[in-house]
N, C-alpha and C positions, 0 to 999 in steps of 0.2 A: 224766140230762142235763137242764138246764135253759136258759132264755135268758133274758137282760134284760130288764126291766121297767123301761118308760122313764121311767113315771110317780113310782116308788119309790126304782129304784133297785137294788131286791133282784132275782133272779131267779126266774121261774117255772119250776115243771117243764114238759116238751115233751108231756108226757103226762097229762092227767088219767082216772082210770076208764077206761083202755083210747083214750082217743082223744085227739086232739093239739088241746094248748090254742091257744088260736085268739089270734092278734096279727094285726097286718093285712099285717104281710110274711108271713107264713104264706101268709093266707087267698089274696094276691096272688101270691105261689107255685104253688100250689096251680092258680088260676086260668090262672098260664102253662105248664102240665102241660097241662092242658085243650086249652089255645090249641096248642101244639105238636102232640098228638096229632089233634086233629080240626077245627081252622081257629076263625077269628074269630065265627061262626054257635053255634055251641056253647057258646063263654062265658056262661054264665048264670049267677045269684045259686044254681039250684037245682039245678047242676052242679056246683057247687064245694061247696055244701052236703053233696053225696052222696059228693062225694071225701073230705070232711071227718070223714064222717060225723057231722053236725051237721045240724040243721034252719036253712030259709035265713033262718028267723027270726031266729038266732042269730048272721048273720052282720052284720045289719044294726045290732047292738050296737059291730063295728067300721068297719064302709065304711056309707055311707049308703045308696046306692044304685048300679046298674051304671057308671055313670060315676066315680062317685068311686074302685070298684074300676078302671077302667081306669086312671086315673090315678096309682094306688098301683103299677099294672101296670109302667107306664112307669116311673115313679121307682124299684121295685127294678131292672130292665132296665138302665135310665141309672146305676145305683149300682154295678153291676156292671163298665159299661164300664171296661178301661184305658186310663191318664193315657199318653200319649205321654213315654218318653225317649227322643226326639231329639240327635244332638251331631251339630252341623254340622262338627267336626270328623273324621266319619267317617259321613258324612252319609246315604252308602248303603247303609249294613251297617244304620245302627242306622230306615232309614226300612223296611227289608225286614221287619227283627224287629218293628216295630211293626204292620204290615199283618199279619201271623202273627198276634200277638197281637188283631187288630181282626179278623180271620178265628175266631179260635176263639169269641170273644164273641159277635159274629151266629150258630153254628153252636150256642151254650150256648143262645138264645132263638129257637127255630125260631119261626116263624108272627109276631112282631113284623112285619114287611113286609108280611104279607099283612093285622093287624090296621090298621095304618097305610092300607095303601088303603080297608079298611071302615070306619074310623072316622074320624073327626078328634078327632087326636091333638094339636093345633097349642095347642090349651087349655092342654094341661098341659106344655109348654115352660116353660126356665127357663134365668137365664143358668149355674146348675152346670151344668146337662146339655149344654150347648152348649162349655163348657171346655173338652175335648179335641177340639174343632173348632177352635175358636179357638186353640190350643197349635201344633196341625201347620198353621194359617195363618201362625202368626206365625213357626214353622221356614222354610217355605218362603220367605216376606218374607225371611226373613233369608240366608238361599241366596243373595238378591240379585235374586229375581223381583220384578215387575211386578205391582201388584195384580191387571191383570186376570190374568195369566198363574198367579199364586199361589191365584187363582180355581177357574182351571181344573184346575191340578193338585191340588189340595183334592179338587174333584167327582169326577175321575176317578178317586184313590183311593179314595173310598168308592163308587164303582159298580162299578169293577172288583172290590176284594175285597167287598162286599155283595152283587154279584148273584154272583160266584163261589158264595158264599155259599148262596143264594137256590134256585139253579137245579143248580150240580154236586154240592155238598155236601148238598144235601137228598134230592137223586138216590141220592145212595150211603149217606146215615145213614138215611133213613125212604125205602125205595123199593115203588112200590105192591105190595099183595100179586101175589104171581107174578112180578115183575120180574127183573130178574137184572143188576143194572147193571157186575159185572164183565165179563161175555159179552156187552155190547151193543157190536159195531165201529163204528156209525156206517151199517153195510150192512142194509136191512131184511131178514128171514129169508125164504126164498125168493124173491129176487131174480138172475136169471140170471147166471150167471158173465162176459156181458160189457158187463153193463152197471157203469155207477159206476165205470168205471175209475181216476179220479182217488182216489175215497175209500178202491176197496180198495188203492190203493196206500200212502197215508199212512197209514191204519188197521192195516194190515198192521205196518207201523214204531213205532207207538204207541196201538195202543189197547190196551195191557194197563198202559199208565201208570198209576201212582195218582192218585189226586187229590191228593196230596202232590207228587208229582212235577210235575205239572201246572199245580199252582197257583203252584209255585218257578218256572217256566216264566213264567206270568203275569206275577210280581212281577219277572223279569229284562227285560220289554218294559215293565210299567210303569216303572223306574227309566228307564231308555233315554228313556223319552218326558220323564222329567223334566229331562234331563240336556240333552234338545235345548232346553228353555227356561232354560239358566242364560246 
């Protein structure tokens, strides 16, 4: 196997002597491995060196410094995002499929949110990375919202599915050692049989939901709320 060589032209192997040739999506890869498994705190030059197995001198041949890998960080992350296909002629079938697909991207780059609170990320913004904002702004305009209303329905799709994200789905994809987030109702464990009455009662009815399930749940209240501002 080999990858492009931007510089050339030709292709490098993935592999040199046993270990993977280094480019700077690699290395920046490699870095969001890190970032996912053990938080913002942990990205180091001489973390990802050890993932590499490379020395972190080596690595400074492609990123200059920790910021500049963060920045490479972001722009694989943002190159990854999917482009919205929106048709307002079927407005709500095709804005569900897009949150799906804007769900599985936040879930492909776990810890990005919690890097973004640690860091300031605002640096390395750009007007590509902001394009598929700008795409479901200008869907919604076109619905026939109100700037500020096209505002807010913007915001609220990306809080709903990013902290669904953030908070259910990281629950269930990386849940702390011991956890068991299929068997959790909502009821703490030894908690008297009458107390909580309201939650064992809902819980009872749905808490063996997937988070598939769940999240379709979601996106059928967030359409609802879009639909009260057209």
């Amino acid at each position: 196997m080999s990858t492009p060589d931007a510089a050339s032209g030709r292709r490098r192997p993935e592999f040199r002597k046993g270990r993977p040739t280094l480019t700077r999506d690699r290395i920046a890869r490699a870095a969001l491995e890190i970032l996912a498994e053990s938080g913002p705190g942990e990205v180091t030059m001489r973390a990802v060196g050890a993932r590499l197995r490379v020395s972190p001198r080596a690595l400074y041949n492609y990123v200059s410094d920790r910021r500049d890998l963060l920045g490479e960080m972001v722009a694989v992350c943002q190159g990854d995002r999917p482009r919205p296909r929106l048709d307002a002629g079927r407005w709500q079938e095709s804005l569900r499929a897009y949150c799906r697909e804007l769900r599985a991207w936040y879930r492909a780059h776990p810890g990005m949110l919690a890097l973004a609170r640690a860091e300031d990320l605002t640096p390395f913004a750009s007007p590509e990375m902001s394009r598929a904002d700008d795409e479901l702004v200008g869907f919604l305009l076109g619905l026939g919202m109100s700037p500020r209303d096209a505002y807010r329905a913007w915001s609220v799709v990306v809080l709903q599915v990013a902290g669904f994200a953030e908070v259910w789905d990281a629950w269930h994809d990386r849940p702390p050692v011991g956890a068991d987030p299929a068997g959790w109702t909502g009821v703490p464990p030894g908690a008297a049989a009458t107390t909580l009455p309201h939650l064992r009662l809902v819980t009872a009815e749905s808490a063996r939901e997937s988070p598939d399930e769940l999240f379709e749940s979601v996106l059928t209240m967030l359409i609802a709320g879009v639909r009260d501002l057209l």
